[in-house]
C-alpha positions, -999 to +999 in steps of 0.1 A: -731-315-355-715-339-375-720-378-389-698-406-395-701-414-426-704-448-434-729-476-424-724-509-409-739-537-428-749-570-413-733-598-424-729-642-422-699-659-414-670-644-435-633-650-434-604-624-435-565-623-439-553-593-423-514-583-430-501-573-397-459-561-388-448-585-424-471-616-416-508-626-427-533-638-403-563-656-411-594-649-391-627-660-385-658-654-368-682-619-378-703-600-358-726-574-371-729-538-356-752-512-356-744-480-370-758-449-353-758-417-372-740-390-354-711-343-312-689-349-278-681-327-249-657-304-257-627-303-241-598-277-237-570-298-238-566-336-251-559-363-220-531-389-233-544-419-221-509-438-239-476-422-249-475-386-248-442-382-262-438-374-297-437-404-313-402-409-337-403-416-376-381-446-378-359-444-409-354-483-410-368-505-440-395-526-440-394-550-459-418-566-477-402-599-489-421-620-473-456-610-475-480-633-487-493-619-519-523-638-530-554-620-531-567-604-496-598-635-491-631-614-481-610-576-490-623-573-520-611-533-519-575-548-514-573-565-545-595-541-567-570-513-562-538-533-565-522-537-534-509-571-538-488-559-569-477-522-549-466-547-524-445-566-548-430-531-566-422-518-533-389-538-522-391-522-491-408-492-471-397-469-446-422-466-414-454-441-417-470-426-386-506-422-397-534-406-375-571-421-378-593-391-361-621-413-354-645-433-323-609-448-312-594-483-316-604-516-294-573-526-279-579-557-291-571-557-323-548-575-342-526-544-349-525-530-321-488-532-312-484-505-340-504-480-324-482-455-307-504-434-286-539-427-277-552-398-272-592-384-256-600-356-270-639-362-260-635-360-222-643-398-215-614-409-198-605-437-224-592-437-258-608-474-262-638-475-295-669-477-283-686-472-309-668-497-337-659-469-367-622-459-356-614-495-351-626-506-387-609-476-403-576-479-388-581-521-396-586-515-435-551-490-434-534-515-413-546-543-437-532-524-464-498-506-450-480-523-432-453-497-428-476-479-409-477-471-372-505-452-354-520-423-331-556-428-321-573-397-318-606-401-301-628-373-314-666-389-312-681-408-285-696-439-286-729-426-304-705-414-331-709-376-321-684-349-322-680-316-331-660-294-359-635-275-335-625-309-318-615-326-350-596-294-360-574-294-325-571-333-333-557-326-367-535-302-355-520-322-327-516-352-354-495-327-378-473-314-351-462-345-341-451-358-375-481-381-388-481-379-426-512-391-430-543-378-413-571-395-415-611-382-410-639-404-418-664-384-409-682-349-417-684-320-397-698-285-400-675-262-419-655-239-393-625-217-400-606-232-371-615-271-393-601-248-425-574-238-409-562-268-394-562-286-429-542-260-442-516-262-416-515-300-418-507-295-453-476-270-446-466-294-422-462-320-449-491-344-442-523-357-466-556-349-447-578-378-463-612-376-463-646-388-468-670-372-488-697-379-471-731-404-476-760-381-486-762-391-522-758-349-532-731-328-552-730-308-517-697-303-505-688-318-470-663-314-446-632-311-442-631-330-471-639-305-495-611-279-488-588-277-515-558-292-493-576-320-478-582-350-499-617-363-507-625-394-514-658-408-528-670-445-527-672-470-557-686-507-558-671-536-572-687-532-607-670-492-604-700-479-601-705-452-571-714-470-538-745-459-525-755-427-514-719-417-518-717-381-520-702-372-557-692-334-576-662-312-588-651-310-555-642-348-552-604-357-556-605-391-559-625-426-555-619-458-537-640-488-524-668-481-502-693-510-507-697-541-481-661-535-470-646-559-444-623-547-415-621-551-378-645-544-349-639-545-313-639-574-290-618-592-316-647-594-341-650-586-380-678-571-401-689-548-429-694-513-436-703-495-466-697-456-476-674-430-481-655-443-451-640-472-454-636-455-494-612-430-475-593-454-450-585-478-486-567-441-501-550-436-472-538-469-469-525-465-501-508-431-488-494-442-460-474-468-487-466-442-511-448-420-479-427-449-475-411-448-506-411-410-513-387-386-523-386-348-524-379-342-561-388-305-559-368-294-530-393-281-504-384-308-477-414-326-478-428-352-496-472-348-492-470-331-530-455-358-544-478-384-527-507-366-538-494-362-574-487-395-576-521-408-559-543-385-584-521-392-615-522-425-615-556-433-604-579-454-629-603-432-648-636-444-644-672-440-667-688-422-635-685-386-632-678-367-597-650-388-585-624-365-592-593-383-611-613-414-609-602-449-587-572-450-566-543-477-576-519-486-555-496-503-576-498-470-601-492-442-575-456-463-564-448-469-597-454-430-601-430-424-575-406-446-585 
């Protein structure tokens, strides 16, 4: 059995810029959603629903010149970590292919040309987000990277359920077909297929980025807590740890995870608060720090240095169990560079 692990807050009228392909659009109206605590049929094999193909790893430049780089109005997250001033730093960014394992994406959404394929691996014969979790996730990494591209793996249905051994073949399909960054906000029961599907994302070069989870406990959860996954607590804007985010030695790292604004489906905006949106922010901030990498060590891949440079650089904070304390996104390009 497993959770999603954030909750959806309701909210008034709020407005949002989201950066989308280089340009900034404002946007209006919110609806509130309800969040519903989480397993799916499982299936053998995955049903494409989009591009099957493997998608290509463009080597052309974004570039950044012309963003917009006043702060992100209603993303608080955005501007707490940075990204304004990693945008700035950047000069330019090569194209990311980032996989959110997740309740899907609404086709809707803003961002949608930059997802690349859609994949079911529930069994309900659409890769669309009926539930609204995948589709503020992948919103909140859009907002933040806009080098990357995407692969929506639909792994929970629309109650939010899904089960260990379906995230792990989802994980494995998103690291054999070259996405970098992986990410899972949610928590499953620990399984050694779920183990060793982390690992081998790993030796395939990619980040698996995490949640750790919403019980308020030092209890490990998963996959977050394997040692080559990445997990990320929640903070609030006063850096205190959002609540009920789970916390302990097994933590990597810490990002916003309070009252965080993204996208929902049907074209709508609203709030959610945990240790998911906290992960979506890191791996945002990933999928910017793959655009610039290099392999300085000479293994031919760059996920070492990415993770380096996101755990080195982040801000120490006065809370303990947040691993190297809050992410920065200006610091972990600046690492790299």
């Amino acid at each position: 059995m497993q959770k999603l692990v954030s909750t959806i807050v309701a909210t008034g009228a709020l407005a949002a810029i989201l950066v989308v392909s280089g340009t900034i659009n404002v946007n209006g109206a919110v609806h509130a959603r309800e969040s519903v605590a989480t397993t799916a049929a499982i299936v053998d094999e995955p049903v494409a629903l989009e591009e099957t193909s493997e998608p290509a790893q463009s080597t052309a430049a974004i570039e950044l010149t012309s963003l917009d780089t006043r702060v992100l109005n209603e993303r608080w997250g955005l501007e707490h970590i940075g990204v304004a001033a990693a945008w700035g730093s950047a000069g330019s960014l090569s194209p990311v292919l980032v996989a959110v394992i997740d309740t899907g994406i609404d086709p809707q959404v803003s961002y949608m040309d930059r997802v690349k394929a859609g994949i079911d691996f529930t069994g309900s014969g659409s890769v669309s987000d009926e539930h609204g979790h995948g589709t503020h996730m992948a919103g909140t990494i859009a907002a933040i990277a806009p080098n990357a591209t995407f692969v929506n793996l639909k792994v929970a249905d629309k109650r939010g359920r899904c089960e260990s051994d379906i995230v792990a073949k989802a994980i494995r399909w998103a690291a054999d077909r070259g996405a970098l960054v992986i990410n899972v906000s949610l928590e499953v029961e620990p399984t050694p297929a779920l183990q060793s599907a982390v690992e081998h994302a790993w030796n395939k070069g990619a980040v698996v980025i995490a949640a750790a989870g919403n019980s308020g406990s030092t209890s490990p959860a998963y996959p977050a807590a394997y040692d080559e996954a990445i997990a990320v607590a929640g903070t609030n804007p006063s850096d205190g740890l959002a609540v009920l985010s789970n916390h302990g030695e097994w933590v990597d790292i810490a990002a916003p995870g309070l009252k965080i604004y993204s996208e929902l489906p049907g074209g709508t905006y609203g709030l959610e608060t945990g240790t998911s949106p906290a992960a979506s922010h890191v791996s945002g901030v990933a999928a910017l720090a793959f655009g610039t990498a290099i392999d300085t060590n000479g293994n031919g891949y760059t996920n070492d240095e990415v993770r380096d440079a996101l755990e080195s650089s982040a801000d120490s904070l006065s809370i303990s169990g947040i691993g190297y304390g809050l992410v920065d996104a200006c610091g972990t390009l600046d690492t790299l560079s």
